[in-house]
N, C-alpha and C positions, 0 to 999 in steps of 0.2 A: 637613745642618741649617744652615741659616743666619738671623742675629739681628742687628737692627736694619740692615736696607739695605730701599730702594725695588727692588721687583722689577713693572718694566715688563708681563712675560708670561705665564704665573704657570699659563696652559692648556695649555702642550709637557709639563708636569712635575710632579710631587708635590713639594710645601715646605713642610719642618715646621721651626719658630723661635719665636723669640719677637720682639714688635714690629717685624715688619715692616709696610712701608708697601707697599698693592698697588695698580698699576694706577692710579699718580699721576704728571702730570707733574713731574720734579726742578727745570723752571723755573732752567737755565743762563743766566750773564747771555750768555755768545756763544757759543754751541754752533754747530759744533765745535770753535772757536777756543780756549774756556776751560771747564772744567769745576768754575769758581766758582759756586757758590749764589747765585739774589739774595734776598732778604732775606724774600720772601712765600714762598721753596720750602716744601714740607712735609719734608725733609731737614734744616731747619736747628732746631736746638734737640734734634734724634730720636735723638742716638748713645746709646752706652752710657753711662746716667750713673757707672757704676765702672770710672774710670779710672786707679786706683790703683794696679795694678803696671805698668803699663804705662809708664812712665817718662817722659812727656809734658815736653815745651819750655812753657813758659806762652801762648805767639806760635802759630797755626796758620803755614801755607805764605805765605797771603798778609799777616802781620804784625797778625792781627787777635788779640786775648783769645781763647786757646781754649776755656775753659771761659765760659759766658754764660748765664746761667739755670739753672744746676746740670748743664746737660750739654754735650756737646761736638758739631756738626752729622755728619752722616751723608754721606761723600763725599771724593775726593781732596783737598782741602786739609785734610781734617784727616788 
């Protein structure tokens, strides 16, 4: 089971979750160089909005607000 990530291929496999995003591009600003979101991805705004045990920094990887419109983006910098 997997919930809230972008799954590229979604026809090798059976996936059951909640809120995923299928068969979208994640829109990398320099793939493969960096695997930051730019700002039109469908990733960004889509994590889990309960992030409450999870014991969160208030700063993502790249020094951005992590939380921004009640939720946190879906992807390695968060």
């Amino acid at each position: 089971q997997v919930s809230y990530s972008l799954i590229r291929d979604s026809s090798r496999c059976e996936i059951s979750g909640n809120n995923n995003i299928f068969q979208e591009n994640p829109l990398f600003v320099n793939y493969p160089d960096s695997l930051m979101l730019t700002y039109l991805s469908p990733c960004v705004n889509s994590g889990d909005p309960d992030t409450s045990s999870l014991n969160l920094p208030d700063s993502d990887l790249a020094g951005n607000p992590r939380m921004f419109g009640g939720r946190i983006d879906m992807g390695a910098y968060e």
